[in-house]
Backbone as CSV, one residue per row, in Angstrom:
resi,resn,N_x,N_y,N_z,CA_x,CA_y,CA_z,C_x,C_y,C_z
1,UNK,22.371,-20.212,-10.744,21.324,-19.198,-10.696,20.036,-19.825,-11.189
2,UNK,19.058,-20.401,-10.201,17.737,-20.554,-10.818,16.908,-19.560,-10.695
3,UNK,16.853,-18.650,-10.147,15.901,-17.570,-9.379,16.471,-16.396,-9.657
4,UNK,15.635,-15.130,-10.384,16.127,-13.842,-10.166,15.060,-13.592,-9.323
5,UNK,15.178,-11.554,-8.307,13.716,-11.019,-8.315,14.195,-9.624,-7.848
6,UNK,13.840,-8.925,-8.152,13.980,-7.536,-8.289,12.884,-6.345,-8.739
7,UNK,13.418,-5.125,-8.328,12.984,-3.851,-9.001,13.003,-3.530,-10.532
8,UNK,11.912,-3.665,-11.191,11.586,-2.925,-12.379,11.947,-1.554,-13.096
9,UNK,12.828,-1.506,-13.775,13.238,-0.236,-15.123,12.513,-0.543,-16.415
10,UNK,11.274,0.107,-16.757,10.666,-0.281,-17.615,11.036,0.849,-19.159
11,UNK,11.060,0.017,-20.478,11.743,0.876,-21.448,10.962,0.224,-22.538
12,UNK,10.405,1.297,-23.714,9.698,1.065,-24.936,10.611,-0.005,-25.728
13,UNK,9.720,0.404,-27.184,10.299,-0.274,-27.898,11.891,-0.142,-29.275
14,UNK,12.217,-0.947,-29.512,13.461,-0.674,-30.176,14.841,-0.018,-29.443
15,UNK,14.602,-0.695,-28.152,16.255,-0.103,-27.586,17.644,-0.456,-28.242
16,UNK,18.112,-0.069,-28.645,19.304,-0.221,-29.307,20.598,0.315,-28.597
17,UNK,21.498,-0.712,-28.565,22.805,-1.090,-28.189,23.529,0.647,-27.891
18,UNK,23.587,1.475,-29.065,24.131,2.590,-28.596,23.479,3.796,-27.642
19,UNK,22.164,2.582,-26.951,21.674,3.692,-26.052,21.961,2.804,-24.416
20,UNK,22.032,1.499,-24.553,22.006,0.431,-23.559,23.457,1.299,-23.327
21,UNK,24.507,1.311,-24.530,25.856,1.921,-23.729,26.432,2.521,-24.800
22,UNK,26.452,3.847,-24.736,27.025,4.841,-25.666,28.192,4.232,-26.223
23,UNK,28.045,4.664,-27.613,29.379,4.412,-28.521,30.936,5.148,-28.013
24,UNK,30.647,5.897,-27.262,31.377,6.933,-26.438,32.175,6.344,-25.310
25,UNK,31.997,5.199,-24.958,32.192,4.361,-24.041,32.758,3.432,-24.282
26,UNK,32.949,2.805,-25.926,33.631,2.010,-25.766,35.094,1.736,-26.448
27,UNK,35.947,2.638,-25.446,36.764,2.134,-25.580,37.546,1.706,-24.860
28,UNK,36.502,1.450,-23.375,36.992,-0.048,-22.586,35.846,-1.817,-22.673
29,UNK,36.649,-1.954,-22.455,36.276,-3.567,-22.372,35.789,-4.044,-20.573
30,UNK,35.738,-2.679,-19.828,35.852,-3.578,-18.358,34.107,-3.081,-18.360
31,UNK,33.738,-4.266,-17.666,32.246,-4.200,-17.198,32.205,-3.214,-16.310
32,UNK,32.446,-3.130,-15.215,32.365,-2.221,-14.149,32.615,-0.725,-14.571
33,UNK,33.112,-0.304,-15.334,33.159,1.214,-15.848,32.474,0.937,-17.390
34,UNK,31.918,0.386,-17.541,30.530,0.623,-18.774,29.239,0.487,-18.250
35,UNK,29.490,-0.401,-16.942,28.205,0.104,-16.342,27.772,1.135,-15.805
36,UNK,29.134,1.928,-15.389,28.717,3.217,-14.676,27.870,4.408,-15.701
37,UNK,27.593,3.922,-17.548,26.977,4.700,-18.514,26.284,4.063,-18.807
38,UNK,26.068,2.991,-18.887,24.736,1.943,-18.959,23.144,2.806,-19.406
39,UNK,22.699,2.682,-19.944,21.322,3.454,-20.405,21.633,4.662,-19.944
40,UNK,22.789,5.621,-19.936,22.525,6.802,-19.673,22.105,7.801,-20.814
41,UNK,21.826,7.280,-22.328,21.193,7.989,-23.143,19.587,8.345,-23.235
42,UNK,19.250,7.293,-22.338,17.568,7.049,-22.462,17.046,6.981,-21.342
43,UNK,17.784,6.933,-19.736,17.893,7.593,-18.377,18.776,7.408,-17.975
44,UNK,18.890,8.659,-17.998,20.039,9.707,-16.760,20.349,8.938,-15.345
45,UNK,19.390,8.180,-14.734,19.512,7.934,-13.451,19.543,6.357,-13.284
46,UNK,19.559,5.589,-14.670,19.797,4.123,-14.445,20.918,4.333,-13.422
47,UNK,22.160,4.227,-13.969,23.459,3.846,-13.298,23.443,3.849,-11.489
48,UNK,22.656,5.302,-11.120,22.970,5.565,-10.183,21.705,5.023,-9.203
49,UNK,20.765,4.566,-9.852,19.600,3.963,-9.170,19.643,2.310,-9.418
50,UNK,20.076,1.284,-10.279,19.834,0.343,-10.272,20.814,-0.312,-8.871
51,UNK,20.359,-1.787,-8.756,20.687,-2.232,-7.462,20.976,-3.814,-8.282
52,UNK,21.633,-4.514,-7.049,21.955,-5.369,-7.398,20.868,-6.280,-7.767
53,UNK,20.393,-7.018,-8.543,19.318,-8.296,-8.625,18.305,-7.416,-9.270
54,UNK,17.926,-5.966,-9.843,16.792,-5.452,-10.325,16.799,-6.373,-11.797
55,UNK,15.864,-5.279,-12.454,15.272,-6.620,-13.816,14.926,-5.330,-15.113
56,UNK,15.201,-5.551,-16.030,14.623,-4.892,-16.647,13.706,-5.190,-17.887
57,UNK,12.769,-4.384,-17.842,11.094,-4.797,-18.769,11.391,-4.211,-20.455
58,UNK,11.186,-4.545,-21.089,10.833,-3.499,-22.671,10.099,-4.256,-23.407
59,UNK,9.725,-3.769,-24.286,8.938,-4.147,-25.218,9.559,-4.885,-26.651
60,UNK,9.270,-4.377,-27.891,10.237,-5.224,-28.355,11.400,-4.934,-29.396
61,UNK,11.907,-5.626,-29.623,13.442,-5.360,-30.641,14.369,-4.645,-29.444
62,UNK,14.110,-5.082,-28.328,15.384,-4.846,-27.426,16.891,-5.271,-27.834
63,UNK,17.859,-4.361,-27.552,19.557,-4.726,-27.809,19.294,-4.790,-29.393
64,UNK,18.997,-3.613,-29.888,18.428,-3.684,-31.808,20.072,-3.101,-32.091
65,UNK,20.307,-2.998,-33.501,21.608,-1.929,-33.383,23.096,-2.383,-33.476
66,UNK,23.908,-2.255,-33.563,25.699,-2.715,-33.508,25.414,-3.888,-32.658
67,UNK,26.130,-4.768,-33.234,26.298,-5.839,-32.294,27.754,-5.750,-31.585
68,UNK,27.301,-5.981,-30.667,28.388,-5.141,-29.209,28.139,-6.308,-28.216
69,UNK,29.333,-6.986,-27.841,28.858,-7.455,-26.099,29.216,-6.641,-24.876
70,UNK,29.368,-5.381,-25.207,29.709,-4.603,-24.323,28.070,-3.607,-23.909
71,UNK,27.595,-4.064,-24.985,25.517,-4.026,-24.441,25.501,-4.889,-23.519
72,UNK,25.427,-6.150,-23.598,24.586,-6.948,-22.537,25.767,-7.090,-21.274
73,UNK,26.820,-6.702,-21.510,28.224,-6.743,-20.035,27.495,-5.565,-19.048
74,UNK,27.176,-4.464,-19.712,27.168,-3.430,-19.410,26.110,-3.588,-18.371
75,UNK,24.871,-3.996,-18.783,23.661,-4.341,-18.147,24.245,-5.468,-17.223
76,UNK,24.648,-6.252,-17.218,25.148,-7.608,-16.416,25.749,-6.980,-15.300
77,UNK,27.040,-6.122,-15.524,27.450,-5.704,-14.619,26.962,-4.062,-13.870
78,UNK,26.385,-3.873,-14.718,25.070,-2.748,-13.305,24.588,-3.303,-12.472
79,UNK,24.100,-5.018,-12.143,23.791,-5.677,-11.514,22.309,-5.914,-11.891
80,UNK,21.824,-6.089,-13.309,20.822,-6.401,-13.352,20.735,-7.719,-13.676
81,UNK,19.570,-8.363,-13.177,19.899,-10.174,-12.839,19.359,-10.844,-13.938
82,UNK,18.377,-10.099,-15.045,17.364,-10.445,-15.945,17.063,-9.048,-16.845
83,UNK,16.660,-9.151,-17.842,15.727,-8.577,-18.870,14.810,-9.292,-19.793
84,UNK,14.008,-8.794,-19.565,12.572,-9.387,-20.067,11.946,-8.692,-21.028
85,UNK,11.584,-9.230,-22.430,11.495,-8.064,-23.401,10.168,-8.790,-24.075
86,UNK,9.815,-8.252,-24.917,8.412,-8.569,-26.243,9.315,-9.526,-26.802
87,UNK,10.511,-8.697,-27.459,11.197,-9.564,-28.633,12.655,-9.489,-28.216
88,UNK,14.038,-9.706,-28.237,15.057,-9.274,-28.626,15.903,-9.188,-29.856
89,UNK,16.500,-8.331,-30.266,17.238,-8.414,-31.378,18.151,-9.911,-31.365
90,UNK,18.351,-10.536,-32.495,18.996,-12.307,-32.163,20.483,-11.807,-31.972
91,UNK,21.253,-11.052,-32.203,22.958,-10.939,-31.825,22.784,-10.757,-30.445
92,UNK,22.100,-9.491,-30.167,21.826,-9.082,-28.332,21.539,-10.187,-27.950
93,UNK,20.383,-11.051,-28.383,19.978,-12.308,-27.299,21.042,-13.207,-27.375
94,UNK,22.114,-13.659,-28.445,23.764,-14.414,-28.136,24.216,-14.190,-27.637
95,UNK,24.615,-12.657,-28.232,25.709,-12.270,-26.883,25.288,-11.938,-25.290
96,UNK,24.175,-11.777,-25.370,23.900,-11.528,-23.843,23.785,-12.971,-22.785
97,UNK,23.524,-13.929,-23.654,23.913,-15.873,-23.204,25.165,-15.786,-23.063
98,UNK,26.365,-15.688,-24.257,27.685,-15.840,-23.886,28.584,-14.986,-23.274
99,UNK,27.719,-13.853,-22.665,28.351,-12.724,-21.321,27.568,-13.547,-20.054
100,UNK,26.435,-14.670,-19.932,25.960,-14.848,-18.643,24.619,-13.786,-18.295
101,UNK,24.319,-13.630,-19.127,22.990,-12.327,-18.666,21.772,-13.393,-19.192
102,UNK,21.227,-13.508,-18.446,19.422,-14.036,-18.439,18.633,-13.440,-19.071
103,UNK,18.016,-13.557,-20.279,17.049,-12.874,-20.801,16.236,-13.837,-21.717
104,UNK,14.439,-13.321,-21.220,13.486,-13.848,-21.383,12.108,-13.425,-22.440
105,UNK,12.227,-13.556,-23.548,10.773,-13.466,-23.968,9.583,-13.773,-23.685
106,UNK,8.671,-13.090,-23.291,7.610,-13.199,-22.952,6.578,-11.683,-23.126
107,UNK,5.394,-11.754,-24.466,4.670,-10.592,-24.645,3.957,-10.205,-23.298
108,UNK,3.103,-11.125,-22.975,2.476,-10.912,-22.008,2.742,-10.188,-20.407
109,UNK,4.414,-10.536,-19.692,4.454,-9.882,-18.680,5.486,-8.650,-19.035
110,UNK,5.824,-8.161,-20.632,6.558,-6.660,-21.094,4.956,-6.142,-21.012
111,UNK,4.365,-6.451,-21.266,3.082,-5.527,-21.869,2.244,-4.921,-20.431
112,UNK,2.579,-6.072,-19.496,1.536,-5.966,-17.728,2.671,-5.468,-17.145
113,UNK,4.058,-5.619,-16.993,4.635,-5.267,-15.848,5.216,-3.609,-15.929
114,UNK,4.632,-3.271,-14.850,5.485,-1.767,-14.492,6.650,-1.709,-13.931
115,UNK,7.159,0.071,-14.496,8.641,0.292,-13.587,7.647,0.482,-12.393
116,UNK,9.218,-0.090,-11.526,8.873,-0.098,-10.403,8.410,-1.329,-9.690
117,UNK,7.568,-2.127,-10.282,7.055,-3.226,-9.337,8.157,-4.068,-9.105
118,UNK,8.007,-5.007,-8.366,8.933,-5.935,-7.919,8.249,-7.289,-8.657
119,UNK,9.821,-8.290,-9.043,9.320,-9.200,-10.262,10.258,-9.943,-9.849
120,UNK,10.040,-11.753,-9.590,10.691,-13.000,-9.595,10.544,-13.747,-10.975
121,UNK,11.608,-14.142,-11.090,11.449,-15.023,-12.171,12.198,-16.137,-11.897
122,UNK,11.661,-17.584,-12.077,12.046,-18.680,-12.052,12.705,-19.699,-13.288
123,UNK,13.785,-19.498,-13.437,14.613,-19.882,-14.425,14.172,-21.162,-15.037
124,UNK,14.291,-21.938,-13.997,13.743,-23.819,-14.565,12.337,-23.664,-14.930
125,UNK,11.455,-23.260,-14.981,9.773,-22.969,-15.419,9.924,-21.679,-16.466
126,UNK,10.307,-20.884,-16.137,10.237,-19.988,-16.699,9.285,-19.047,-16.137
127,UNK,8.722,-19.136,-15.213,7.689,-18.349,-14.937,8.309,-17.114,-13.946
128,UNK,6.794,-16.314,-14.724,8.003,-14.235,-14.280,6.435,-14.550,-12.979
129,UNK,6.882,-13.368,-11.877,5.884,-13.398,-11.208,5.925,-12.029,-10.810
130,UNK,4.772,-11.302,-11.104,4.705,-10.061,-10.587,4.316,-9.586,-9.335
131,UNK,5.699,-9.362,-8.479,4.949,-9.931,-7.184,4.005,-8.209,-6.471
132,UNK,4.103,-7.584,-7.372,3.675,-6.188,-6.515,1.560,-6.450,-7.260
133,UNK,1.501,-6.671,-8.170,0.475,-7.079,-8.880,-0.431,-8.812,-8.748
134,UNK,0.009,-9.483,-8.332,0.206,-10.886,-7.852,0.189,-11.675,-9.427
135,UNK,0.432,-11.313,-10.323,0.063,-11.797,-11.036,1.109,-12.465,-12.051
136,UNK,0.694,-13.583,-13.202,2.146,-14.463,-12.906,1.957,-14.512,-14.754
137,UNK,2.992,-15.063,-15.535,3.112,-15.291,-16.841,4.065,-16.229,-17.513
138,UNK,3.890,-17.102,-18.376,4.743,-18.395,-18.424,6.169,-17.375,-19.719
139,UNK,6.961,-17.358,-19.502,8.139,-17.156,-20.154,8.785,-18.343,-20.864
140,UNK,9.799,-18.107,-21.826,10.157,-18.775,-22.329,11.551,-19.244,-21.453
141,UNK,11.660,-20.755,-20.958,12.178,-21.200,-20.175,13.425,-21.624,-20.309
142,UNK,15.068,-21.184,-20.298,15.940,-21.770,-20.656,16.273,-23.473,-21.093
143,UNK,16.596,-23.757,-22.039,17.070,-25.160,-21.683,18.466,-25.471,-21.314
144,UNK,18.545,-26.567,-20.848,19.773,-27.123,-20.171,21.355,-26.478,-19.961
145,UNK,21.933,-26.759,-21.358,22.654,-26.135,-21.989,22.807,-24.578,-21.895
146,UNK,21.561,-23.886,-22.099,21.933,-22.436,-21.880,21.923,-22.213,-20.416
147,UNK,21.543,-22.927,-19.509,21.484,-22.780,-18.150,23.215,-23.240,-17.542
148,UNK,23.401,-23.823,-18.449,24.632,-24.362,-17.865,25.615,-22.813,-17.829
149,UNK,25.368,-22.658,-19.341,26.539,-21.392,-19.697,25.644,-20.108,-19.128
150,UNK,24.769,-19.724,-18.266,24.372,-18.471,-17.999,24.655,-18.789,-16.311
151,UNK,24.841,-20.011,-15.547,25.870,-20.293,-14.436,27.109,-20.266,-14.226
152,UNK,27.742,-20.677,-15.330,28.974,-20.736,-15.385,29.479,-18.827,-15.686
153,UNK,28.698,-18.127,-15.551,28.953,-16.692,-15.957,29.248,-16.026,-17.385
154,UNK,28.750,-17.531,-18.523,29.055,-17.230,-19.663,29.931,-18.043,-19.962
155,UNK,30.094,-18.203,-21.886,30.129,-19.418,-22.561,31.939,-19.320,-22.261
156,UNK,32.799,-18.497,-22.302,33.837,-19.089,-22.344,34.239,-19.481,-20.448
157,UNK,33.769,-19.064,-19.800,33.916,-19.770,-18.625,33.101,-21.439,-18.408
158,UNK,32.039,-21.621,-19.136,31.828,-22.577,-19.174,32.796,-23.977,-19.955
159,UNK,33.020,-23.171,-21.350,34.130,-23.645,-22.157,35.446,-24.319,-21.138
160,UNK,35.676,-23.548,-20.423,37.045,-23.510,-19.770,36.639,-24.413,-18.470
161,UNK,35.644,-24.481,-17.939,35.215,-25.635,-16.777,35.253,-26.917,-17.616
162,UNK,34.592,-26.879,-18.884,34.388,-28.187,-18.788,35.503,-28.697,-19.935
């Protein structure tokens, strides 16, 4: 995966884990039925509107809250390809590397990009591109290593390849 680009779900600040996926929810472990509640505390209509490859925007202290990898699965397997935040909480930003979920700091395109627009982001540069706005912002760019394990679908599949 060098390339995401998708539809925009844009969300304030301080999202926290028991809203990404209700505490109510977990007492499965399968991605595919935690995504079907996925942000349904903070919209009703994620689940049933996101698409495969969309992206999602917030501001900052995203994934704040219980440390859960059943937050960033949840989002992974709704089919969102990226999240792009101000800040992330540091457990959310681990565990969301060792589930395989892409996520990027960068103030500048949480603060410009809207729900709704359509947004590429280029993994090896790092650069987000707003393609409904034309306008572009340098992100913080994976290195090697985390690129390896966010291909491999996450650290213990990588573990287990190599």
């Amino acid at each position: 995966m060098k390339a995401a680009k998708g539809t925009v779900f844009k969300y304030g600040d301080n999202v926290d884990t028991d809203v990404i996926i209700p505490a109510r929810y977990l007492n499965t472990a399968d991605g595919m039925e935690l995504a079907k509640h996925c942000m349904e505390d903070i919209d009703k209509e994620f689940a049933s509107k996101v698409k495969q490859g969309d992206i999602i925007v917030a501001d900052k202290n995203f994934g704040c809250g219980s440390s859960r990898e059943h937050a960033p699965l949840s989002i992974k397997c709704a089919g969102v390809s990226c999240v792009i935040a101000k800040s992330f909480a540091r457990i959310f930003y681990r565990n969301a590397i060792n589930i395989g979920l892409p996520i990027i700091e960068c103030e500048e395109a949480a603060a410009a990009i809207k729900a709704g627009d359509v947004v590429s982001i280029d993994f090896d540069t790092g650069i987000i591109t707003d393609e409904t706005t034309g306008q572009s912002f340098k992100g913080q760019a994976f290195p090697e290593f985390m690129q390896k394990i966010i291909d491999s679908e996450g650290l213990i599949n990588y573990i287990n390849k190599n």
